[in-house]
C-alpha positions in Angstrom: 20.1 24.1 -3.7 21.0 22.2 -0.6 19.8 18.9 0.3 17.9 20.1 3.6 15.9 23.0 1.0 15.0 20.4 -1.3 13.7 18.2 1.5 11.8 21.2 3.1 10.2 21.3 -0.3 9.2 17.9 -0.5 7.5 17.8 3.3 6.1 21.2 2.3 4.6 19.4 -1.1 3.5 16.1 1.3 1.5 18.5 3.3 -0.4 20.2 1.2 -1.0 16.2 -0.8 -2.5 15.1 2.4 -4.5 18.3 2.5 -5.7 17.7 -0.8 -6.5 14.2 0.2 -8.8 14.7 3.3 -10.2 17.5 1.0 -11.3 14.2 -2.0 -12.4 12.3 0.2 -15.4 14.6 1.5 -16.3 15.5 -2.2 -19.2 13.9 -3.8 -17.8 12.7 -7.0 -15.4 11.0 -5.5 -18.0 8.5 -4.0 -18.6 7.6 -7.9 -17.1 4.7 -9.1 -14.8 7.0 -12.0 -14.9 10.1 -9.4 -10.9 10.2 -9.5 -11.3 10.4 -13.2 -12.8 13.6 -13.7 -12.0 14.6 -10.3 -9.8 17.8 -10.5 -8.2 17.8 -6.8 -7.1 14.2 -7.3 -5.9 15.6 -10.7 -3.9 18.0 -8.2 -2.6 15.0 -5.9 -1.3 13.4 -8.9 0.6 16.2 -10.0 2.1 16.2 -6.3 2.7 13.2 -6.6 5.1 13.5 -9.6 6.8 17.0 -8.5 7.7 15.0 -5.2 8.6 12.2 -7.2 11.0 14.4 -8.8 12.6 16.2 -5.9 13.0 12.6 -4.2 15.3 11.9 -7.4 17.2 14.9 -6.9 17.6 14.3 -3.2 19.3 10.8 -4.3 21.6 12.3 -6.4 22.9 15.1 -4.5 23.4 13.0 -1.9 25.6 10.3 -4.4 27.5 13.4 -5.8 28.5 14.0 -2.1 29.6 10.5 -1.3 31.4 10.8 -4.4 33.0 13.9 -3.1 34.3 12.4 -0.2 35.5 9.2 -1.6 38.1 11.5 -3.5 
């Protein structure tokens, strides 16, 4: 997978997090004190949150595995 797919994924991924985000802040648990606690969309976000995490770290290390190519 090339750098500009994973990146496409991870804009794709930030999308739909800031969809999910206007979406939590207009549910009415969320205006509770503990709402992200048992709050399932922000359960959602966070699991965003990671997968992008993840794809950011993968990004970083293609991109060092081609800087090493090109230093040899």
């Amino acid at each position: 997978m090339s750098i500009d797919k994973v990146q496409e994924e991870v804009d794709l991924l930030l999308d739909e997090r800031d969809k999910l985000e206007v979406k939590c802040d207009t549910l009415p648990e969320c205006e509770q004190d503990d709402g992200c606690n048992t709050c399932e969309t922000y359960k959602k976000i966070a699991e965003f949150d990671a997968k992008i995490a993840e794809l950011e770290e993968k990004i970083e290390s293609m991109m060092q595995e081609e800087e090493e190519d090109e230093d040899e």
